[in-house]
N, C-alpha and C positions, 0 to 999 in steps of 0.2 A: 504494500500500500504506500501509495506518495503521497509527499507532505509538500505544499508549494514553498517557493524560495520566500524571501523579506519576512520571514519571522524577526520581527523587528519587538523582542520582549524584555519584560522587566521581571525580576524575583519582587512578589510584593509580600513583605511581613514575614520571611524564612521562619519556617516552624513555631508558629503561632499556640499562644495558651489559650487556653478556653477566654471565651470573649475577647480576645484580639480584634476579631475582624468585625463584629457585629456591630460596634462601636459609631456613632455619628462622627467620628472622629477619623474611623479607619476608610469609610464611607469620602469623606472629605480628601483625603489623602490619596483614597486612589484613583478619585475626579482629577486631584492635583496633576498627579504622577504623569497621568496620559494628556494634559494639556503642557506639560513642561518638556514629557520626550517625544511626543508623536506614536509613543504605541501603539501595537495592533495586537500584540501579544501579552496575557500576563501567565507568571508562573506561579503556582500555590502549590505548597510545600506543608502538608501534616506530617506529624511526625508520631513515631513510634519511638517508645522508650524500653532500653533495655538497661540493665542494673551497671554494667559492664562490657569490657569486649569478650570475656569468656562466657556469657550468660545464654541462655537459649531462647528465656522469655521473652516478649516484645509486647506491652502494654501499651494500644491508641487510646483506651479507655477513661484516663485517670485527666486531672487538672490543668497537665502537661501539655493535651492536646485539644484542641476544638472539638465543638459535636458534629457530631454528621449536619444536625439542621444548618447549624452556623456556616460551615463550609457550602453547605448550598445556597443558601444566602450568598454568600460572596461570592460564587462564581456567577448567581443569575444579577448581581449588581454586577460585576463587570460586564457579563456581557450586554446590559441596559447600557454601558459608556461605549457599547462598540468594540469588545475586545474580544479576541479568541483564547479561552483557555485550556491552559497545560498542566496537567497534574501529573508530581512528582513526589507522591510518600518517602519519606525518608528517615531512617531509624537514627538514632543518638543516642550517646550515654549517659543516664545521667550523673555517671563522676567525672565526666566533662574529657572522658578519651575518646580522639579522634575516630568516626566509624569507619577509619581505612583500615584500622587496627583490631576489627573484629575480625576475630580467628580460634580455628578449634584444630588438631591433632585430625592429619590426613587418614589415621585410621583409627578404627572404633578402640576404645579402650574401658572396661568396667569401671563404672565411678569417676567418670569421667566426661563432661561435655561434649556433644557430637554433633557432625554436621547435618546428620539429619533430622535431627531432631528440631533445630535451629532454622535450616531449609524449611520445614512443615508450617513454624511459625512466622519465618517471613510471609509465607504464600498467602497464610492467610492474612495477612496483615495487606500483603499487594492486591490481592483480590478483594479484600471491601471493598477500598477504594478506585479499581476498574469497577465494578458493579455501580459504585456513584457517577464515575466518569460516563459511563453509557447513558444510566440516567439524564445526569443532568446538560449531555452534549456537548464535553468538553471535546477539543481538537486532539489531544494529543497525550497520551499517559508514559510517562516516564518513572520506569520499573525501580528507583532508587536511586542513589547519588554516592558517589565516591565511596563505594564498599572495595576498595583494591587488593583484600587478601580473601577475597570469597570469589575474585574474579574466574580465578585456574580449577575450577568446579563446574566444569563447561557441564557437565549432562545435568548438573540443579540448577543451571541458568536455562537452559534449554526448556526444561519441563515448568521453570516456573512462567517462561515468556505463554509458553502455551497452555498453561492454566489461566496468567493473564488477558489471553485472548480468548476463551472463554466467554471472559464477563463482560469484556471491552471487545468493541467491532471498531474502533479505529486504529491509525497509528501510534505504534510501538516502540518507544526507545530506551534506552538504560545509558544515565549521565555518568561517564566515568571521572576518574581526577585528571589532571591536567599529565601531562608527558606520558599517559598511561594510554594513549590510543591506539596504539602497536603492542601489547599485550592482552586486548582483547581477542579472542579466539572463533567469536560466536557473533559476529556483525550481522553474519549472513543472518540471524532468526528475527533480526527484529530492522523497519524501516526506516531508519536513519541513526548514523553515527552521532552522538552529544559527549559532549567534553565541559570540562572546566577548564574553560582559556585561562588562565592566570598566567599568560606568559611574560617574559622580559620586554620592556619598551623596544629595547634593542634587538631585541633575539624574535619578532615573530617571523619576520620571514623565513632562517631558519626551521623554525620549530613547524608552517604552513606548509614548505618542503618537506617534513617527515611526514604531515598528518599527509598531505595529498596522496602520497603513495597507499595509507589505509582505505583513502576514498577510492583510488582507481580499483584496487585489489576486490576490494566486495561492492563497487560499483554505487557505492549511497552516499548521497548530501553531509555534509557536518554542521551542526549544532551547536556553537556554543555555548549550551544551555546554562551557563554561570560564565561572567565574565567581568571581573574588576579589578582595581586598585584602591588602594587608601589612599587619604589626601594627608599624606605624611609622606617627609621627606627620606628619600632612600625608596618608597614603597615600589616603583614604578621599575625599579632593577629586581625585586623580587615579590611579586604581588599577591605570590602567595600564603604569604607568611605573615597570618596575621596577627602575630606577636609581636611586630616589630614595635617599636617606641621611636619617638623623633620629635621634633616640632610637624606645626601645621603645615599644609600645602598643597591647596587648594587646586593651584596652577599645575603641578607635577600630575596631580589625578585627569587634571585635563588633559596634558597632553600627552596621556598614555591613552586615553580613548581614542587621543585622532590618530594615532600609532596601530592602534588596531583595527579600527574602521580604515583608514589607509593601506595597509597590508592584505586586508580580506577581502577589499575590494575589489582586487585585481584578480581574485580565485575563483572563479566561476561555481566550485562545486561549497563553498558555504552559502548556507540557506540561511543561516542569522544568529541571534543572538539570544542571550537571555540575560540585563545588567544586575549586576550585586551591586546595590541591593535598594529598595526605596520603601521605608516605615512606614506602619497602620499609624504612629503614632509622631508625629512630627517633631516631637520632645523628646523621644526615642531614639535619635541619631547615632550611626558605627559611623567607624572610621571609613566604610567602605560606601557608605549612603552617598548619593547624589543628588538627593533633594536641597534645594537651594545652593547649590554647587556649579561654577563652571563647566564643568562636569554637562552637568544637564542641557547644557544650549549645547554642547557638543554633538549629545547624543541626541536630542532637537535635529541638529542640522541634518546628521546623515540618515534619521528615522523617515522624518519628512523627506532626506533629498532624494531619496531611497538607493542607498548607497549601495545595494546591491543588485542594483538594475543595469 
């Protein structure tokens, strides 16, 4: 199944608490969002919690995450502003370790955590939420996000995409981490390549040279369904890193967008983007936000000038 090019998207509200979204505030915010970038696209991100990276459980249920109503709610207000949306469930820890780092023992061990077990609860955790996506007519279900050590489990990814089609009759992707798109194995099962662009100001061309060869290989579009910088100084040489400390700078975050809008442009085979990140709540601000940022007329320019046309 294809997905057309100029996904021109934003991440609104990354892994939202119950009542995030429902907010006349969050409402406000993401009126804002699409009058300041030209969006066509937004990405909503629930989230599922697990205790740890060696845990099996994955609770959507608790505080941590929106209710099913909430979330429908915000996808039928975006699409009242005109937008198409992309659902991407995504698990996390809650003692705050990176979900690349979720990993269990290649073979089964008594009394010991396993991957199937973990597999059986992700699926269900991915299949709610395609069941809602059908429902509610979202464009585009994206099976997780930067899970990089559950990737080399190609037959649990396999059966999971095809349990997610199932519930979901649209297009299917799974967001990997950023330099991770030449270890993925299994492009072929699902309809477009998604990535975390977090690349170097300096270095995308480079690094659009390696992805293109994944594109020609399995013949599908790329995604950069997460794509940002901090407006901190240094961020723009490694944007993924978002520990870094520095002063402000506002400007540096600008001109790592026109760095990657410029570089992508010239690629026939990326179909867009997804920016990190823009807040339900405007008092809310990361380092990575673009609201009320230069930043934002950046990504203005090339939304609207359809930089990928």
């Amino acid at each position: 199944m294809e997905l057309e090019h100029n996904f021109y998207g934003v991440n609104f509200a990354p892994f939202p608490r119950r009542g995030a979204l429902s907010s006349e505030n969050a409402h406000r915010s993401m009126a804002a969002m699409v009058e300041a970038t030209a969006a066509n696209w937004v990405i909503l991100s629930p989230s599922g919690i697990q205790s740890g990276p060696y845990s099996e459980e994955i609770d959507w249920r608790t505080d941590a995450t929106l209710t099913d109503e909430e979330l429908c709610g915000a996808i039928r207000f975006a699409k009242q502003l005109g937008l198409q949306v992309a659902l991407k469930p995504t698990v996390n820890c809650a003692n705050g370790v990176w979900r690349a780092r979720i990993s269990f023992f290649d073979h089964d061990v008594p009394c010991e955590t396993q991957w199937n077990r973990w597999f059986a609860n992700y699926t269900a955790f991915q299949t709610h939420y395609a069941a809602l996506a059908q429902a509610e007519g979202c464009g585009l279900f994206l099976t997780g996000c930067e899970m990089t050590m559950t990737e080399h489990r190609e037959a649990e990814w396999r059966a999971l995409i095809a349990a997610v089609r199932q519930q979901y009759h649209g297009p299917v992707s799974y967001n990997c981490d950023k330099y991770g798109e030449d270890h993925v194995n299994w492009w072929d099962a699902v309809d477009c390549i998604a990535s975390s662009g977090y690349y170097p100001l300096k270095d995308w061309e480079n690094q659009l040279d390696r992805i293109e060869a994944v594109s020609q290989k399995y013949k599908k579009p790329v995604l950069f369904s997460e794509a940002g910088c901090m407006n901190i100084t240094g961020s723009s040489a490694v944007p993924n890193n978002w520990e870094l400390k520095g002063t402000r700078n506002d400007l540096e975050q600008a001109d790592w967008y026109e760095a990657m809008f410029s570089a992508c442009a010239k690629r026939p085979w990326v179909m867009g983007f997804g920016v990190w990140d823009w807040p339900a709540d405007p008092r809310a601000v990361s380092a990575y936000a673009v609201s009320g940022r230069p930043a934002a007329k950046i990504i203005h320019s090339a939304y609207q000038g359809g930089v990928l046309e």
